[in-house]
N, C-alpha and C positions, 0 to 999 in steps of 0.2 A: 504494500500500500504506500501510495505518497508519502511522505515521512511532512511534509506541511498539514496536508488531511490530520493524521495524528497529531500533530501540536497545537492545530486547531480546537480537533473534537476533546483534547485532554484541558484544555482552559475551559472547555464549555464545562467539561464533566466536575471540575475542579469549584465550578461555581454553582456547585449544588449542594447543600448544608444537610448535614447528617447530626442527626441530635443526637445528647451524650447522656446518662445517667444522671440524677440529679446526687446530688452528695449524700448516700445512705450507707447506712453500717448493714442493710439489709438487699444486698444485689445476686439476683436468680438468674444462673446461668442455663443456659439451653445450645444445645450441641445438634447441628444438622446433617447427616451425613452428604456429601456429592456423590454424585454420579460418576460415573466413568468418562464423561465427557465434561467436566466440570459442568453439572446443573444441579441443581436445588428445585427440588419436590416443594410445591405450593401447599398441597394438606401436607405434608410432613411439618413443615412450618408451622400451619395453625395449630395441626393435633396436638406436636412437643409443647408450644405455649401456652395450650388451651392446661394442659395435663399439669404443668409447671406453675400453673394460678389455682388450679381447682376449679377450672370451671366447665361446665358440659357445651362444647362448643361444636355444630356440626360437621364431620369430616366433609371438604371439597373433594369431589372427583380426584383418582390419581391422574397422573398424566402429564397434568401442567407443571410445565418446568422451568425455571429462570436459568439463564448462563450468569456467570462467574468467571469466566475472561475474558482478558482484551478490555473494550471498552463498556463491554454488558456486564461487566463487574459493579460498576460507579454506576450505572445506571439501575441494575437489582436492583441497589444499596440505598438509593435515593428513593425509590418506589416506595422497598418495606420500609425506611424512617417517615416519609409521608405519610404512609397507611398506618404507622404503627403509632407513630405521635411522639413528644416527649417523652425522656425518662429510660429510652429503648437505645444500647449500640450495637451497632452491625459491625462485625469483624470477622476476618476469614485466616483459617488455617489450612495447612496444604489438603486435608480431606474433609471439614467441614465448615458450613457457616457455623459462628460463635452469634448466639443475642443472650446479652448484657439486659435485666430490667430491675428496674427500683420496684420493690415487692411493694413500696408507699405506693401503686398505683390499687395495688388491693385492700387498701383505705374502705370506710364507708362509705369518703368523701369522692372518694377517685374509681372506685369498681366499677360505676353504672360503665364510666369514661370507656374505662378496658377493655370492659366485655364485646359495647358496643362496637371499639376499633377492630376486635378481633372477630365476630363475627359481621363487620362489613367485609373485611379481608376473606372470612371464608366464601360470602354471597361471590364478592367480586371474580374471586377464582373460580366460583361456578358455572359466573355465566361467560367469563372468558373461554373456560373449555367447552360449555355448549356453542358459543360460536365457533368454535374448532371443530363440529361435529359437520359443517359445513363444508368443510374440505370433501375431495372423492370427488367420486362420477355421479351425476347424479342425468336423469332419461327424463327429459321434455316432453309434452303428451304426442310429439310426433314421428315419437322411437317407436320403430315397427323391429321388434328382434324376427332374423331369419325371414324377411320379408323383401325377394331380391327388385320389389317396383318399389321399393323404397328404404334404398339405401340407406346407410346411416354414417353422420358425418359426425369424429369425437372433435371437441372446440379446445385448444390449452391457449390459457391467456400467457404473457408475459411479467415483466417486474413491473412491480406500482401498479398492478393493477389485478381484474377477478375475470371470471367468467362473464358478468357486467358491462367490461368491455365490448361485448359483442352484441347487444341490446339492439342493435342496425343491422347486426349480418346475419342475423337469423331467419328474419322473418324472408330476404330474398332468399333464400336456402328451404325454408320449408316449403315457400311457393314454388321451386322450381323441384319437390317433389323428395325431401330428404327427412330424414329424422336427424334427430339432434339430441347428441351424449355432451354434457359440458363438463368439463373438471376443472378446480378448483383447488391450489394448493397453495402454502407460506412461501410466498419469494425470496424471503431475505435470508431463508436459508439456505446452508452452501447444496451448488446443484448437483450433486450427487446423489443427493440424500432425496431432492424432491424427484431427480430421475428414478431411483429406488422405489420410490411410492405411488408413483405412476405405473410402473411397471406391473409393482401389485396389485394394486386398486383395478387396472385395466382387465388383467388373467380373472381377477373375483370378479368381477360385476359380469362381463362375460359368461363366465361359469354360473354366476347366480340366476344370469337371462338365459342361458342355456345358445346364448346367438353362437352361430358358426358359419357367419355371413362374416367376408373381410371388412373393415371399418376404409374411408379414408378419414385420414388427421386433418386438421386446418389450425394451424398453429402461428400465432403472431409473437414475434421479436423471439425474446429468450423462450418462450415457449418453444419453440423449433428444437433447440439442445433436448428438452425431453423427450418430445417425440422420436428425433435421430438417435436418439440411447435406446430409446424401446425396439426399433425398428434394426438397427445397426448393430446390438449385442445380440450375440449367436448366443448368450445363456437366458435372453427374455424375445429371441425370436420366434414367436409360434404360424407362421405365414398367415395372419389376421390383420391387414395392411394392404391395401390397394392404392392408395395414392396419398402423397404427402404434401403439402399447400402450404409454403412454407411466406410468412409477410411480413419483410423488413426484418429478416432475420437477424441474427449476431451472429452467423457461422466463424467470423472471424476474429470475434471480440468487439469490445466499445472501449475507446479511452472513456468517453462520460461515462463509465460504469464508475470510476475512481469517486463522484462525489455523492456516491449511494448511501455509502457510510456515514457522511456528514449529515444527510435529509434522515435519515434513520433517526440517528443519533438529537437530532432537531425535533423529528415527530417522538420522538419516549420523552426528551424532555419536557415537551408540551402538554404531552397527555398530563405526565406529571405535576407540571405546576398547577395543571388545570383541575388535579387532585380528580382527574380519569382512569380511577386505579383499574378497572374492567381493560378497558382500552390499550392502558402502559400495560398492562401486567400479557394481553394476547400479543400485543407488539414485541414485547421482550421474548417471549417464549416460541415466536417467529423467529427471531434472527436478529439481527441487526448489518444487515449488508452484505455475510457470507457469499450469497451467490452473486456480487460487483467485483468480486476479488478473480472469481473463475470466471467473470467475463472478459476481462483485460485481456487483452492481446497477446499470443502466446505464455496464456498460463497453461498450468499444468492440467488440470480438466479439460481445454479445449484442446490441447499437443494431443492427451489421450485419445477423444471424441476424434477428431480429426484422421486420427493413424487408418481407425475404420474406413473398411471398402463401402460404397453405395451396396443399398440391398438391391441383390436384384430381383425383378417381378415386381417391383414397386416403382409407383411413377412418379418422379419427383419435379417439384417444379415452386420457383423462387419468384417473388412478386418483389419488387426493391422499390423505393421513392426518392426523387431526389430536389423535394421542395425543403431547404434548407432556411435557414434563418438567418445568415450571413449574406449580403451580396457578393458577386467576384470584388469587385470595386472595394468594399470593406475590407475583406479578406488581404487583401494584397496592401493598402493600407497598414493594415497590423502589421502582416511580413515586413514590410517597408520600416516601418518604424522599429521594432526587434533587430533590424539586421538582415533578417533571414536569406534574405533574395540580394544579398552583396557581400562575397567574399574576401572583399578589402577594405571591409565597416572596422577595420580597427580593432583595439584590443578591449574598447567597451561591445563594441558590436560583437565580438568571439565571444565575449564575456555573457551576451545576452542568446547566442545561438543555443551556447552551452547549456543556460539554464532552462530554454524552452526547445529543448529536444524532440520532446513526442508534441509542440504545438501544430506541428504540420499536420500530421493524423487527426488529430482533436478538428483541427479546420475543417478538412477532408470532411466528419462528422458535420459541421453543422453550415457547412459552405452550399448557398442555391448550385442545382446542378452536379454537387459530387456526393451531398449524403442528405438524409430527410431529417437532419435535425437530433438521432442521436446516434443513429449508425450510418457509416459511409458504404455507400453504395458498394464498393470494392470488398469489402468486408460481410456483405452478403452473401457473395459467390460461395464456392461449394465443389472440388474438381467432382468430376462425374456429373453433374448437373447441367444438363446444356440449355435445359429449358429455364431463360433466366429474360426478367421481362424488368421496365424500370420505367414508372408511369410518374406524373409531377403531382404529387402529394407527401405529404410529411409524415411523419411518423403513425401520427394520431389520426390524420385524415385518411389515413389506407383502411383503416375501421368504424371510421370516423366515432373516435371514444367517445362516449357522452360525454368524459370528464370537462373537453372541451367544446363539446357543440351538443346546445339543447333541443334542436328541431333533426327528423331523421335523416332528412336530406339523401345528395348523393351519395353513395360509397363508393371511393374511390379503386377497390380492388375489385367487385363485384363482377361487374362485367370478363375481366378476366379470367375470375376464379370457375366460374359458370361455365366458360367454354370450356375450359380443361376437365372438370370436372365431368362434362359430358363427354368428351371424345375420350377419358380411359374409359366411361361405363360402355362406349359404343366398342372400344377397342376389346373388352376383355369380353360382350358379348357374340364375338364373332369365332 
């Protein structure tokens, strides 16, 4: 990661106040054990505390887990001292969280106080993990299983965003005669883990609808990486795949994946101020940027993904956009001014090449004409892929997100996605 990013996000992290035991001769310790991945169990939390006051507190779901490294350490830390209140410290040893509390909280004076903090904390963990029950696959009412006049198309959203994203490309999709499987899983964690769970989630629901009709995918941005795992690992290939529809992918990385971390990092401490312990506590237990790290350009997850042959018997094909946010004119502007486009700018100018290395790339990303604002068009591609198309809209207008546009309007990959879509149905019915 940028080493600026981190000295960034560790002032922010730094400027979050963690309350400390008030001065008693009377301080109850409680001991949480980690996980194997450094995380901390949310009931394990309230039960040790609820047990260590005496009071009958109802266990949350297991499941929900907070991290404990990196920058999700400071940020746990601040959650549980906001939820927990004065009086409580948070400290970590190499296998457990340590909370420190003034037993004066179990006063006459101060119980109602306690009880109260602890089981809002348990509520809030409940319904953090009930919205986690939203993840998976879930079947639209125009999922026909084993139904070959109407195929069925699985949807993966991207980072920042859900299966929601797709609110506009559904409805031309069921009109032109398709069912629709959507999935929904944590972006911010590293993509491995959410290719892992795709993988499984796809074999069960499958198995549970009993379908043994092949699917095609329709995958935007970093949703592509998970489909091309499913598709592309010979230990989760089961030939249930017919075409891959792949839009504004990252096949080759995003430098903007670098300030994932920081918006992450941004959004837990918001929720938090905002004392949205529901919200910080589903956000933290997502991630905090993991899969921005395996986006970056030649990282080690994409070297991996990459090594992979094209499946074959599967039809693939790449939609790119290259309405960017930069004019050429701006762009060159910048160059100009950094040096970049003069190799005899002097030793302030080497001095500024130097330190904006990868700005050329970054450009690339968000320059009208060479990328849609946050992947560059080049960075789409895909060897093996010929079918590879590049229409003038941005990132968000190739689906056109609702995030950004509230009437349905047109979509800008639609038309594309429909012919292809047709000619492999016509091609595999022949």
């Amino acid at each position: 990661m940028n080493r600026r990013v981190i000295a960034w996000a560790g002032i922010l992290v730094l400027s979050v106040s963690v309350s400390t035991p008030a001065g008693s001769d009377d301080i109850r310790t409680v001991e949480v054990p980690l996980g194997a991945a450094g995380d901390v169990p949310v009931a394990e939390i309230v039960a040790r505390l609820a047990t260590a006051s005496g009071l009958a507190i109802e266990r949350p779901p297991a499941g929900l887990t907070l991290s404990t490294r990196g920058l999700s350490r400071a940020l746990t830390k601040a959650l549980l001292a906001e939820a927990l209140g004065p009086g409580v410290d948070i400290a970590f040893s190499p296998r457990a969280m340590v909370l420190k509390f003034d037993a004066g909280v179990l006063s006459p004076a101060r119980r109602a106080e306690w009880t109260r903090r602890l089981r809002d904390l348990a509520d809030r963990a409940t319904e953090a993990a009930n919205r986690r029950e939203n993840y998976g696959m879930h079947a639209l009412s125009s999922y026909r299983p084993n139904d070959p006049s109407r195929p069925t198309i699985c949807m993966v959203h991207g980072l920042n965003s859900s299966s929601g994203g797709f609110v506009y490309v559904i409805p031309w999709l069921e009109e032109a005669g398709y069912g629709i499987v959507i999935y929904d899983y944590p972006f911010n964690q590293p993509i491995g883990e959410s290719c892992a769970a795709f993988a499984r989630d796809w074999a069960a629901f499958r198995k549970k609808t009993g379908d043994r009709q092949p699917w095609a995918i329709f995958a935007h941005s970093m949703g592509a990486l998970l489909a091309r795992s499913l598709i592309e690992d010979d230990a989760t290939w089961a030939g249930d795949v017919s075409s891959l529809i792949m839009v504004a992918p990252v096949n080759q990385g995003s430098n903007l994946a670098r300030v994932q971390t920081v918006v992450q990092l941004l959004n837990g401490l918001q929720s938090i101020n905002e004392k949205k312990t529901s919200r910080a506590m589903l956000h933290l237990a997502d991630g905090t940027g993991q899969s921005a790290r395996d986006m970056l350009p030649g990282s080690p997850f994409l070297r991996k993904l990459n090594r992979r042959p094209r499946r074959e018997g599967v039809a693939y094909h790449i939609i790119a956009g290259d309405r960017g946010i930069l004019t050429p004119e701006a762009r060159a502007r910048i160059e100009a001014q950094l040096g970049l486009t003069n190799r005899n700018a002097g030793l302030f100018g080497r001095l500024a090449q130097a330190a904006a290395a990868d700005l050329p790339a970054v450009l690339d990303e968000l320059t009208d004409g060479s990328g849609d604002g946050a992947v560059a068009v080049d960075r789409t591609r895909l060897d093996g892929v010929e079918d590879h198309v590049v229409i003038h809209a941005n990132h968000a207008e190739l689906i056109r997100a609702p995030l950004l546009f509230s009437e349905p309007g047109p979509v800008a990959c639609m038309p594309d996605v429909l012919r292809r879509l047709d000619a492999d149905r016509r091609r595999k019915q022949k």
